[in-house]
C-alpha positions as CSV (number, residue, x, y, z in Angstrom):
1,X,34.6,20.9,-16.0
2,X,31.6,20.8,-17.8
3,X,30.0,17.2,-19.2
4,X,29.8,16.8,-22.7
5,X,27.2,15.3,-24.7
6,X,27.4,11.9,-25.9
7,X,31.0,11.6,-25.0
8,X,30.7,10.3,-21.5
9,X,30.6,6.5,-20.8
10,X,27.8,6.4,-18.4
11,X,29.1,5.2,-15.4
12,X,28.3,5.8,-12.1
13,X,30.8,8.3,-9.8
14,X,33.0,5.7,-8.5
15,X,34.1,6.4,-4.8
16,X,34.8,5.0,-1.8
17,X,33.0,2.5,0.6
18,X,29.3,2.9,0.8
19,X,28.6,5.0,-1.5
20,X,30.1,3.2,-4.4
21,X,27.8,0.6,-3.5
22,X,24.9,2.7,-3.0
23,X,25.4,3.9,-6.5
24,X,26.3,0.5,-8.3
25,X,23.4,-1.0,-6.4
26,X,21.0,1.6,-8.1
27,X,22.1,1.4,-11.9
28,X,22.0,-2.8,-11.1
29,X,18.4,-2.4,-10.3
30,X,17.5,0.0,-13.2
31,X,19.3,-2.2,-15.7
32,X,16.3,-5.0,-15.2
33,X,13.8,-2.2,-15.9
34,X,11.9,-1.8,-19.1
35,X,12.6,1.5,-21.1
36,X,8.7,2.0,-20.7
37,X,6.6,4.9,-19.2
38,X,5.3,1.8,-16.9
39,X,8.4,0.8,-16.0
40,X,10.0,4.7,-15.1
41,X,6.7,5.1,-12.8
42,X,7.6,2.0,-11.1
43,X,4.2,0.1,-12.0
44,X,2.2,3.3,-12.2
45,X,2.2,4.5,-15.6
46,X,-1.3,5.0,-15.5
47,X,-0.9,8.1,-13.7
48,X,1.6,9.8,-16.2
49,X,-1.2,12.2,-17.6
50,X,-1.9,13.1,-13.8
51,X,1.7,14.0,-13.0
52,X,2.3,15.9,-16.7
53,X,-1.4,18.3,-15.8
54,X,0.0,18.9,-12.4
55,X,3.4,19.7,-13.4
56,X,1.7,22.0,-16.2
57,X,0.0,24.1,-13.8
58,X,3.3,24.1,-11.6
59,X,5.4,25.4,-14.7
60,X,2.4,27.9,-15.8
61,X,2.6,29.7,-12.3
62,X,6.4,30.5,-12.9
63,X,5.4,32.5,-15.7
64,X,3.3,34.5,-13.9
65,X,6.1,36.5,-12.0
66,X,7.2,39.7,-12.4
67,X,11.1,38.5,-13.0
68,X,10.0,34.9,-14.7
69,X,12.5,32.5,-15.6
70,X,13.1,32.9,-20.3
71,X,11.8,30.2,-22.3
72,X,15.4,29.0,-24.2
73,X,16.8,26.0,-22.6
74,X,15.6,23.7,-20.4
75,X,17.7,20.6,-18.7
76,X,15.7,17.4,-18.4
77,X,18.0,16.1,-15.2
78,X,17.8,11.9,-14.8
79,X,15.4,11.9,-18.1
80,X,14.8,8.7,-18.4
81,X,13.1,8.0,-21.6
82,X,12.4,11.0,-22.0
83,X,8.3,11.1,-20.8
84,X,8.8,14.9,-19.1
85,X,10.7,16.1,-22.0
86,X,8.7,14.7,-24.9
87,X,5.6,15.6,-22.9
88,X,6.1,19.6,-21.1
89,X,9.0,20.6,-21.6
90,X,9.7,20.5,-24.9
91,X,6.2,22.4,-25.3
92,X,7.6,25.5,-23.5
93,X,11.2,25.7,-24.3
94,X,13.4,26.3,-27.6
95,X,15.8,23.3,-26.4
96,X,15.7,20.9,-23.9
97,X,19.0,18.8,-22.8
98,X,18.8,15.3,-21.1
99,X,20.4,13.8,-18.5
100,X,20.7,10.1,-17.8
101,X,22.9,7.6,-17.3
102,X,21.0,4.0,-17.9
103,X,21.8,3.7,-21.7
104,X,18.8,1.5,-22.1
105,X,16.7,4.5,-21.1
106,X,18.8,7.0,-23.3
107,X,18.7,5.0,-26.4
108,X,14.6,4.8,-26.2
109,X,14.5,9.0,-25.7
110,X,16.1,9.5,-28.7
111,X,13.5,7.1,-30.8
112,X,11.2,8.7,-28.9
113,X,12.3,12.5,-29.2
114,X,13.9,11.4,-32.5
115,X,11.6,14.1,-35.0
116,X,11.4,17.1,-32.2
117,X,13.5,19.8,-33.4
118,X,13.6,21.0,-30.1
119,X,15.8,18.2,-28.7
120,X,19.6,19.3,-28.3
121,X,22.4,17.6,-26.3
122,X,22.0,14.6,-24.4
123,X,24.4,14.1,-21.7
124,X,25.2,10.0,-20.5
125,X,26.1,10.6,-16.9
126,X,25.1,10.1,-13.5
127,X,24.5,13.4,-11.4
128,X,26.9,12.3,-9.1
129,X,29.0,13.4,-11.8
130,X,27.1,15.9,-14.2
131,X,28.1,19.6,-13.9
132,X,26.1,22.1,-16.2
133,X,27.3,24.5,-18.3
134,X,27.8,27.9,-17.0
135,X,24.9,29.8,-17.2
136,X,23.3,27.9,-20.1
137,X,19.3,26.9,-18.3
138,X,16.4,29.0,-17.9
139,X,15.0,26.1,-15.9
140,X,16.8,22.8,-14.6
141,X,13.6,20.0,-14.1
142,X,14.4,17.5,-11.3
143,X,12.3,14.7,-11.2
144,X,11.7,11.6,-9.0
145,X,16.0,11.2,-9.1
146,X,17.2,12.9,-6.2
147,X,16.6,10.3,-4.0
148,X,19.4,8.4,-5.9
149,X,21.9,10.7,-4.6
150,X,24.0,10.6,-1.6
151,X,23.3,13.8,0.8
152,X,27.0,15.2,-0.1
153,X,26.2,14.7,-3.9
154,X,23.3,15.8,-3.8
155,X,24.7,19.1,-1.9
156,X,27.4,19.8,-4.9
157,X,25.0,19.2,-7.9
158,X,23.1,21.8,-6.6
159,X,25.9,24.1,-6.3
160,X,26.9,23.2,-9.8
161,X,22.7,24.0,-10.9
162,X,23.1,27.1,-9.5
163,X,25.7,28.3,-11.7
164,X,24.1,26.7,-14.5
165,X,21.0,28.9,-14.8
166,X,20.5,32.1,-16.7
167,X,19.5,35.3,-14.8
168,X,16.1,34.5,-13.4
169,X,16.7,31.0,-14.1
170,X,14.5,28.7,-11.9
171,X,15.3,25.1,-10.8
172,X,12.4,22.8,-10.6
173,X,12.7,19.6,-8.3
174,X,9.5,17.3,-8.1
175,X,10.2,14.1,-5.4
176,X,8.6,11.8,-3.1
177,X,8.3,13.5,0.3
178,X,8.4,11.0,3.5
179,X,6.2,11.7,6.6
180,X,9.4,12.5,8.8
181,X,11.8,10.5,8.6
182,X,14.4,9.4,6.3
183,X,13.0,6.5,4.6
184,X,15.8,3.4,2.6
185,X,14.7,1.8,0.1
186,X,17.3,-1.5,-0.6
187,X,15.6,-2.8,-3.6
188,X,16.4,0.1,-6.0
189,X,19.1,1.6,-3.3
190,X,17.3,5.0,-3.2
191,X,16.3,7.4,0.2
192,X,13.3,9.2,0.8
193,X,13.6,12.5,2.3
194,X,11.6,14.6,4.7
195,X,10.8,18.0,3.3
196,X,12.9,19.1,6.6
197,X,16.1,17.3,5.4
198,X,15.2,18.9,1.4
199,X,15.2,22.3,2.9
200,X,18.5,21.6,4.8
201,X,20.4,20.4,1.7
202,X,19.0,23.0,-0.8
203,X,20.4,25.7,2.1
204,X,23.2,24.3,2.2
205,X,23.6,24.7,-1.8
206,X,22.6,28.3,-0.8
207,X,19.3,27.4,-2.9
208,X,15.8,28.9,-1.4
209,X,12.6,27.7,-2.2
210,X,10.5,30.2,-3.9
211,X,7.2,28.3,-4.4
212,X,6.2,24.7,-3.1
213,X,3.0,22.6,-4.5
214,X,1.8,19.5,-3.8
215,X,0.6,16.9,-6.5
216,X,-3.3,16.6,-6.5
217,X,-4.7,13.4,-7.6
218,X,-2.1,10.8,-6.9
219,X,-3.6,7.4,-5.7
220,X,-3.1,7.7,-1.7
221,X,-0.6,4.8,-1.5
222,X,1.5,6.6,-2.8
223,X,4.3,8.7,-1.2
224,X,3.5,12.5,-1.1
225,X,4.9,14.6,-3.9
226,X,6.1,17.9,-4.0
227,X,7.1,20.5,-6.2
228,X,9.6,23.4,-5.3
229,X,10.8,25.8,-7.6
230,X,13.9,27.0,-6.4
231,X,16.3,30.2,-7.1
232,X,20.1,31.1,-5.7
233,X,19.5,32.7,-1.8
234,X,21.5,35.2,-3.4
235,X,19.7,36.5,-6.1
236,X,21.2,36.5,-9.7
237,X,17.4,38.5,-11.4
238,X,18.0,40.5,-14.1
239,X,16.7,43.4,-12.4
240,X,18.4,43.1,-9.1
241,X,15.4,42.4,-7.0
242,X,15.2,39.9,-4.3
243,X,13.5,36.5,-4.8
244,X,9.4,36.0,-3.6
245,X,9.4,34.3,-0.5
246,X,8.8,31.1,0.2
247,X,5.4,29.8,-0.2
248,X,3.5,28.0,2.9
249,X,3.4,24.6,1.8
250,X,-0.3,23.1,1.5
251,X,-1.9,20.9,3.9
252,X,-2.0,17.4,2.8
253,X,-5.4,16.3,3.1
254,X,-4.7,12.5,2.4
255,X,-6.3,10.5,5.4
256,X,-3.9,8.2,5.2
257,X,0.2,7.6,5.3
258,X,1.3,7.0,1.2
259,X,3.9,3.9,1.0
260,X,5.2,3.6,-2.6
261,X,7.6,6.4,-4.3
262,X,7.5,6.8,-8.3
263,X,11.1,6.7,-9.5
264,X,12.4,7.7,-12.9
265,X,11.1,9.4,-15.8
């Protein structure tokens, strides 16, 4: 069933054992959070301009293919207040849909987005729980979130992504990258995953990654960022043809390991 706008409550998934907790845990933690661009970038809001420019560039490069995602609808997926939609997307897109859950966060995108005519639904609700509408997005934006989500939920959003785009529809995911492992972090009960483990779950959604960036300019304690724009394995272009293959990923030429991750949006 797909959500619907402004008629959801907001509240995490609620299931069983561990990962009710690992999902109550993480809306806790964001409820003591200021609806500020410093508080989304966990401390870092200085750097907002950095990550809008690179994901710019990232976005521009889409529109360079032969078979490039349209320009109508974009989802904005764990929003936040709204910085990536107010600030890119909403610049390249006739309507742009938010996701969040954290009320807080929600009520401060719509003063923020409140006079852009490009704003349409916006959807209270976890992704645990969020299922798009069928074929509605030329490009679903996934940023700094997916670490809140268990690997199984994780798995069946995607699922549900995939049917949500529009023939040559792309979906965008920008996230902290660990160094190899699986990194836990207990204060705001969010993972960091190795770009091994990413590639395993998006194939697993039957998702391949098409082109894969990494974020110039960061401060180096910070975690790694990538970004992977992602289309179904099976293709569902316009014009029948397969998908580009997937780029080599850059070197990273930081000297040293990055320790802090950048959360919301």
């Amino acid at each position: 069933m797909d959500a619907q706008p402004d008629s959801m409550s907001g509240e995490i998934c609620q299931q069983d054992g561990e990962d009710t907790t690992f999902y109550s845990k993480a809306a806790h933690y964001w409820e003591q959070v200021p609806p500020t661009v410093d508080g989304m970038l966990g401390g870092f809001g200085v750097i907002s301009h950095i990550d809008i420019a690179g994901s710019e560039k990232f976005l521009k490069l889409l529109y360079k293919w032969p078979d490039p995602p349209g320009k109508g609808t974009a989802l904005d997926c764990g929003a936040g207040i709204g910085r990536i939609t107010k600030h890119l997307l909403q610049n390249h897109f006739e309507t742009v849909d938010l996701v969040e859950q954290n009320p807080h966060f929600l009520d401060e995108a719509k003063k923020s987005l409140g006079s852009c005519p490009r704003i349409g639904s916006y959807y209270p609700i976890g992704l645990q729980s969020f299922e798009p509408q069928f074929e509605k997005y030329d490009v679903i934006w996934c940023q700094w979130v997916l670490g809140h989500l268990t690997d199984e939920d994780f798995v069946k959003f995607f699922k549900s992504c995939k049917k949500g785009l529009r023939p040559n529809g792309v979906i965008v995911v920008k996230e902290n990258v660990s160094g190899g492992e699986l990194e836990k972090d207990e204060q705001d009960s969010s993972v960091t995953r190795p770009m091994q483990a990413f590639k395993s779950l998006l194939h697993q959604a039957g998702l391949k990654i098409v082109l894969n960036h990494r974020q110039r300019k960061f401060p180096r304690c910070l975690y790694e960022v990538r970004m992977l724009a992602l289309r179904p394995a099976v293709s569902n272009l316009s014009n029948g043809s397969v998908p580009c293959a997937e780029e080599k990923m850059e070197p990273d030429q930081s000297e040293e390991s990055h320790k802090k991750h950048l959360p919301e949006d």
